[in-house]
Residue, then its C-alpha position, 0 to 999 in steps of 0.5 A: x082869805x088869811x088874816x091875822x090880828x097882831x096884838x103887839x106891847x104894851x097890850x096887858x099880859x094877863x089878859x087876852x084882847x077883847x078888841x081882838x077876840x071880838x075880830x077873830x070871830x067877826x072874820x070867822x063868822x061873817x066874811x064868807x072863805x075868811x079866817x083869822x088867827x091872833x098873834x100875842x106879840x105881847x107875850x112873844x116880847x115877854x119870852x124874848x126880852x127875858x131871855x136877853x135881860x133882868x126884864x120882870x113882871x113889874x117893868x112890863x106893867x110899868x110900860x103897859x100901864x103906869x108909865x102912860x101919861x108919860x109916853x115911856x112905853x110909846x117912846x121905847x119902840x119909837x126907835x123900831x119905828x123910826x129905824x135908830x136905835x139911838x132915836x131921841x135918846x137925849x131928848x128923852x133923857x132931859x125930858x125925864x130928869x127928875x120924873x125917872x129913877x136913874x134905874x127906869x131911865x137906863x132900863x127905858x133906853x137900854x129896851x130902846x136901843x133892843x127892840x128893833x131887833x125884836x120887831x124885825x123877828x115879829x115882822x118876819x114871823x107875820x109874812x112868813x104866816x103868808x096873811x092877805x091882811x094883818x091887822x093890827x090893835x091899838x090901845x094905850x102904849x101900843x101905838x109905836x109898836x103896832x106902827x114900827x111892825x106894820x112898816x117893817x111888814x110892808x117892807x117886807x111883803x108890800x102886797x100884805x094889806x095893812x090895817x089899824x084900829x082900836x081907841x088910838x086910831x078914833x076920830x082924828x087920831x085915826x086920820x092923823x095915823x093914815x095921813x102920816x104913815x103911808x104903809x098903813x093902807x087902811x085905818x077904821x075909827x070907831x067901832x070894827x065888829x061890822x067895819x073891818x067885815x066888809x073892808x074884808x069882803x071888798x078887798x076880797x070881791x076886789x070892786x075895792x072903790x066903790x065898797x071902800x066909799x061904804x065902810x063908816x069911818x074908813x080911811x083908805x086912798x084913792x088909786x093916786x094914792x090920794x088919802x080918803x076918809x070916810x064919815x064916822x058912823x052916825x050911830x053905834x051898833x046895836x048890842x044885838x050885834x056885839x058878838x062874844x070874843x073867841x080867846x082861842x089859844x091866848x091861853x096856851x100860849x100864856x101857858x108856855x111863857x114866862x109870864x105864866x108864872x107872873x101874872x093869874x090870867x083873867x077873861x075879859x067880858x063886856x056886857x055894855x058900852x058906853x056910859x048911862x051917867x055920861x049921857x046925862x052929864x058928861x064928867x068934865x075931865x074924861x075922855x072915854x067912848x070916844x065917838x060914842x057915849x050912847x049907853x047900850x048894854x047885851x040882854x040879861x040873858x045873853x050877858x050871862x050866856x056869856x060869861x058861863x060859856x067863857x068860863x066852862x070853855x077856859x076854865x078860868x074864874x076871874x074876869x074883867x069887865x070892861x064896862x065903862x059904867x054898870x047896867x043897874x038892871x043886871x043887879x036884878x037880872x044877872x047878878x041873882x043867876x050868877x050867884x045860883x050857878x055855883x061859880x066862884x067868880x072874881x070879877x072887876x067892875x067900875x060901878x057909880x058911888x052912890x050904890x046902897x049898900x043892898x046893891x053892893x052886897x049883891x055885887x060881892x055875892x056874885x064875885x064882882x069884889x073888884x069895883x072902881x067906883x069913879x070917887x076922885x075926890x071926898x069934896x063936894x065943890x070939887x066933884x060938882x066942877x067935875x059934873x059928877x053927881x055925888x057929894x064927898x059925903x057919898x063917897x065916904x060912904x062908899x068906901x065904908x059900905x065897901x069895906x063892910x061888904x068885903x069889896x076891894x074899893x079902887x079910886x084915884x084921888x085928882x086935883x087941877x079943877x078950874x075954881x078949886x081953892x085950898x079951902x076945898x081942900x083943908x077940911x078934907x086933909x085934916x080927916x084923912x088919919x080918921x078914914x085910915x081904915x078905909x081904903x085909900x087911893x091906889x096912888x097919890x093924888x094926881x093933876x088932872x090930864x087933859x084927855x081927847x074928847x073930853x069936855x074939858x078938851x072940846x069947850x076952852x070956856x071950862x079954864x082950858x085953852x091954847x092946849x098943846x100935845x103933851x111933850x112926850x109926843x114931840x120927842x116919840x114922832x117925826x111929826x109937825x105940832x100940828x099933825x101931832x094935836x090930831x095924833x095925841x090923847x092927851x094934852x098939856x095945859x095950864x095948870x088950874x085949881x090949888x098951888x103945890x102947898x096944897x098939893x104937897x099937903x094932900x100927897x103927905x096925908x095920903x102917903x101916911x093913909x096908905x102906910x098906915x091903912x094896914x093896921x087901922x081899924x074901926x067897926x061898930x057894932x049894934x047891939x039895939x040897946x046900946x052900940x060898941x065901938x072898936x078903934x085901932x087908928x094912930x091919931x085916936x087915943x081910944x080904942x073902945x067905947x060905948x053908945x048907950x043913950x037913946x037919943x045918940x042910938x038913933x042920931x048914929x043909925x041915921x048918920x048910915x046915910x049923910x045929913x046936915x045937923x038939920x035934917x038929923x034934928x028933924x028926924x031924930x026928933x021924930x024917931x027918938x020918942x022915949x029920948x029928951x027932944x034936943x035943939x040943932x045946936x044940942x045936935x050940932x056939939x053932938x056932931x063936933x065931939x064925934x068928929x074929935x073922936x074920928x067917929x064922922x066925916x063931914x063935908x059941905x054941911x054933911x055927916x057920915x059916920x065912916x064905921x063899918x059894921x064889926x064882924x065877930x073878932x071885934x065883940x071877942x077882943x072888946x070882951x077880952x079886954x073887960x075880962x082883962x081889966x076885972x081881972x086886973x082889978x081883982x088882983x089889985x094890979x094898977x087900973x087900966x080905963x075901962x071903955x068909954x061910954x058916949 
């Protein structure tokens, strides 16, 4: 049996497919006479759209990836797949007046009106190849263009047996999929590893009816062409039986695009699914795991195999891993090996924000210097709505923690909770200029989308109900609303939470964060007798100063770790002994002049300093600048101040 796996746009170009790679060596390993190759239709579209115009780097990631929440990518190869190349031009236009550059709106409609030429070339490709079954991925903005292929496919072939999978086609998306594409024969939901295996050895064996009836999660039609769906699988599977991908020749084909010169390819790895805090509490507005939250993670000894296996065979360093959430064991287990083995990995990786610092040191040591850390919001009240066991003081800390350890920290600021207020959000807009140094969030604050499978989706009694599939759905498919709700992911809603003054103000603060951050700086340095202060940060007048009293040494080292002006009382009083006892109210303007001085972040009653440690550099320029001013004096030249001294 020939199979071939189609990994079709949007998919990303960098990155070969784990849902894929994964399949490719399931086929290969358990379906006795099967063998499957992988066509990266994705950098066939590259090659094929540059030749024919200005198409760069930045419009494929714009499709793949920023452009999601809107449907651009999806509404693009609508028109394969409905045949018209002029396919809801107007629609869509209105629909994106205002939400588009003039520029991206007639690059989205001019690829529009391109890509049925390129996915009649891809279908041809496939049948030529001869396959008995191709299978096709979706995840993301992949779902058109892995649709439109399969029905040009079966036009062509209509004995090549079609199947679709990914996170696209989970639950009821997947029934919604095979009940409304008819030339798309099977559908599997949920996890494929061990599904799309004996879909192949039943249609090889070809005792088709009763073997189909097996397969968990399939949709497959009857001989009356009557859909079947089968039952979801009442557990997942176990990471005994998570196999390795095989990347085999996403790399040489990379190397013979024109995306090579745009993109450093990385090797995706996966050590866990599903997510350890999800168990627990379900974060309110994500949707991920679909079908399975139950956290499992590989042994220590199989993860790292892995990893050194997929590096030495490919010989590239950097990696994605896909992981929802870190195995807190791997810090101890994996993480120490990696370090050992003299590989200068690069890795991404999503990890919870309440990390110590110890932990995050570990993960730069071993090259996972790439982290997201789930933050979304500095305010507590707002991440308690969202169920997500930090406090605003916490996530400070992390992106002071991250950038002490030489971690690239990526987050994203939401808003749109059901019972935020303003008041939320005040206290946190007017210490933004203070946390310029840190990293700022990867773009500017978002209202949250209303995500399949998530709580806010499943339990209206949260602040969202009468939730319709967003618009872009309604202009992409030929589909009735209510066949539509079973299809999309993401969904419209009232809006909840803050106005758009407050939105407006905390995108302003945000967009002078991100331009400033570059040149912003504060570091503190402790000396044991006295603690030096370096500031480079555009609403800060001072730029050095000193802490000296024994009192205020031990308060600022206490402040590493948030504390309400009572608890730092109580355990100031205890550590401070060669220091004069202060009252809470003495603590408490101690507090307020360091939050004047940008030295602290404050939040639901809590104080962080947010002054990462100094490296050298910063002890350098404070000595030149006492040099400077003794010799300024010296020479009788006009006084410049010398460093304050809190």
């Amino acid at each position: 049996m020939r199979v071939l796996l189609v990994n079709m746009p949007w998919s990303p170009i960098d990155l070969p497919s784990l849902a894929l790679g994964i399949l490719k060596r399931s086929v290969d390993e358990r379906v006795p006479g099967a063998k499957a190759e992988v066509l990266h239709a994705n950098l066939e579209f590259t090659d094929w759209i540059t030749e024919r115009t200005e198409f760069t780097a930045d419009d494929y990631e714009y499709y793949a990836l920023s452009s999601y929440f809107m449907g651009c990518g999806d509404w693009v190869f609508s028109s394969a797949l409905y045949d018209d190349p002029a396919w809801r031009d107007q629609e869509f236009a209105a629909a994106m007046k205002g939400k588009l550059r003039k520029s991206r709106l007639r690059m989205s409609q001019e690829l529009h009106r391109a890509v049925p030429e390129f996915v009649e070339m891809i279908a041809e490709r496939i049948v030529a190849y001869g396959p008995d079954v191709v299978g096709f991925t979706s995840t993301f903005q992949q779902n058109t263009a892995a649709l439109a292929a399969a029905r040009h496919v079966k036009r062509l072939a209509p004995h090549i047996v079609t199947v679709m999978g990914g996170a696209n086609c989970d639950g009821e998306q997947g029934e919604a999929v095979h009940r409304n594409f008819t030339f798309v024969d099977h559908v599997i939901r949920g996890e494929g590893e061990t599904a799309f295996p004996q879909l192949l050895t039943a249609i090889g064996e070809g005792s088709e009816a009763a073997a189909l009836a097996a397969v968990p999660g399939l949709c497959h039609r009857a001989a009356d062409g009557t859909a079947v769906v089968n039952p979801m699988a009442t557990s997942p599977i176990p990471p005994v039986a998570i196999l390795p991908p095989d990347y085999s020749g996403y790399f040489e084909r990379l190397g013979t695009s024109v995306a090579r010169n745009w993109v450093e390819p990385k090797l995706v790895v996966e050590g866990a699914r599903g997510c350890w805090w999800g168990e627990k509490h379900h974060c309110t507005f994500c949707g991920l795991n679909g079908s399975f939250m139950q956290y499992r993670s590989k042994t220590p000894e199989t993860f790292y195999s892995e990893i050194m296996e997929l590096a030495r065979r490919h010989r590239v360093l950097d990696m994605y891993l896909v992981d929802n959430i870190l195995d807190m064991g791997y810090l101890s287990t994996v993480l120490p090996r990696i370090i050992e083995s003299g590989y200068d990995l690069r890795m991404h990786i999503e990890i919870k924000a309440n990390m110590r610092r110890s932990q995050l040191r570990t993960l730069a040591e071993a090259g996972l210097i790439y982290v997201q850390p789930g933050i979304e919001s500095l305010n507590n009240r707002v991440l308690d709505l969202m169920d997500k066991g930090v406090s605003g003081c916490q996530n400070v800390r992390m992106l002071r923690d991250g950038a002490e350890t030489g971690l690239s920290v990526a987050w994203n600021y939401l808003h749109g909770f059901p019972g935020e207020t303003t008041e939320d959000y005040d206290p946190v807009i007017a210490q933004i200029p203070a946390l310029e140094h840190l990293n700022p969030p990867v773009d500017l604050s978002a209202r949250i989308a209303i995500e399949r499978f998530s709580p806010y989706f499943n339990r209206p009694e949260l602040g969202f109900d009468g939730l319709r599939p967003e618009e872009h759905y309604r202009f992409t498919y030929d589909l009735p609303e209510s066949e539509l709700y079973d299809l999309a992911y993401v969904f419209e809603a009232p809006q909840r939470g803050i106005g758009e003054p407050t939105v407006t103000a905390l995108n302003d603060a945000i967009d002078a964060w991100k331009k400033h951050h570059a040149d912003a700086r504060l570091t503190h340095t402790d000396l044991g007798d006295r603690i030096v202060l370096v500031s480079r940060r555009r609403t800060f007048a001072w730029r050095a100063m000193e802490l000296t009293d024994p009192y205020e040494l031990v308060a600022f080292r206490l402040l590493d770790q948030p504390h309400t002006a009572a608890a730092l009382t109580r355990k100031a009083a205890a550590r401070a002994k060669d220091a004069a006892a202060r009252d809470e109210s003495e603590v408490q303007r101690l507090l307020d002049s360091w939050l004047a001085l940008g030295l602290v972040f404050t939040d639901g009653g809590q104080y962080v300093h947010i002054a990462p440690s100094a490296v050298n550099e910063d002890l350098l320029r404070l000595d030149f600048m006492r040099h400077a001013h003794a010799a300024l004096d010296a020479s009788e030249q006009p006084a410049r101040p010398e460093p304050a001294h809190v």
